[in-house]
N, C-alpha and C positions, 0 to 999 in steps of 0.2 A: 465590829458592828454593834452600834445601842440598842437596846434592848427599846422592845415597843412600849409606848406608854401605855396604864393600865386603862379599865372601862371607866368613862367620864359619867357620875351618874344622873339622874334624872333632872331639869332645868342647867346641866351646866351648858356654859357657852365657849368653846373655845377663841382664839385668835384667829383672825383672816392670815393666814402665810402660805396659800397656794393660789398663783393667780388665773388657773386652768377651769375648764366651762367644761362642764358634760349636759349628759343627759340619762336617762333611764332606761333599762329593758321593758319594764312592764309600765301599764298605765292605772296612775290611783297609789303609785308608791308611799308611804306613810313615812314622814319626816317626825322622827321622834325626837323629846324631849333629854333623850341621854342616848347612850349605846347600847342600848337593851330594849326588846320586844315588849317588857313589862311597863316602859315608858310611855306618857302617853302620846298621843299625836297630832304636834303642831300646827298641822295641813299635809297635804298630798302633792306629789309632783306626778303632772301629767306627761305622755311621750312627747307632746309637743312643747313641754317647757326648756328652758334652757336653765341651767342649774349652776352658781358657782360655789368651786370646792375652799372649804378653807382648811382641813387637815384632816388625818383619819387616826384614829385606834383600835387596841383590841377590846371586843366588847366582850360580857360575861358569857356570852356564848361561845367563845373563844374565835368567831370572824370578828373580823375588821368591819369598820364601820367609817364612815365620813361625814361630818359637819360639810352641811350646805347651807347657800340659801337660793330659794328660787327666784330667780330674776322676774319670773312674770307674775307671779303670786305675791311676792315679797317674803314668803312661810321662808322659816330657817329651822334647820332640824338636823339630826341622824339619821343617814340611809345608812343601811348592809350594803357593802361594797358589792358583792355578789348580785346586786337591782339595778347595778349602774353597769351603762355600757364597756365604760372602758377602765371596771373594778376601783373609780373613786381617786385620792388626791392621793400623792408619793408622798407629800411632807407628813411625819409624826406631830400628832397636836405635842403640845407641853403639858405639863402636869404642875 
C-alpha cells in the first residue's frame, strides 16, 4: 500500500481525479485554502450544497482532508473529511 501524500499547503490546488458528489455533516463548513485549520477560508459549504470531490490528503493535523468544490457556490477548498458525510474522496491527491 502507498503511503498518503503529505499536507498540500495553503493556496495549493490539486487535480480533479475523483468524480464522486457528497455533501456535509454540519452547515457553514469552511473550505480552506490548504489542508490545515491555519489556512484561510475560501467560502463555506452549506447542508444543502452539493459538493464535488477531487482528492484528499493527510493534513498537519494528521486527519485527512478533501479538495472540493461546491457545485452551488462555485468556492473550491479543503474540508476535514471528518465534516463530510460519507468521510470525503478515496483517491490520494499527488504531490
Amino acid at each position: 500500500m502507498a503511503a498518503a501524500p503529505a499536507h498540500y499547503p495553503c493556496g495549493s490546488t490539486p487535480p480533479d481525479l475523483d468524480p464522486v458528489q457528497g455533501t456535509n455533516k454540519a452547515n457553514g463548513v469552511n473550505m480552506r485554502a490548504g489542508s490545515s485549520t491555519s489556512c484561510a477560508s475560501r467560502g463555506l459549504a452549506h447542508l444543502s450544497h452539493t459538493i464535488n470531490y477531487h482528492c484528499w490528503t493527510l493534513g498537519q493535523d494528521g486527519a485527512t482532508w478533501t479538495y472540493a468544490r461546491n457545485l452551488s457556490t462555485g468556492y473550491a477548498g479543503w474540508i476535514r473529511d471528518d465534516l463530510l458525510r460519507d468521510n470525503g474522496s478515496s483517491i490520494h491527491c499527488p504531490l
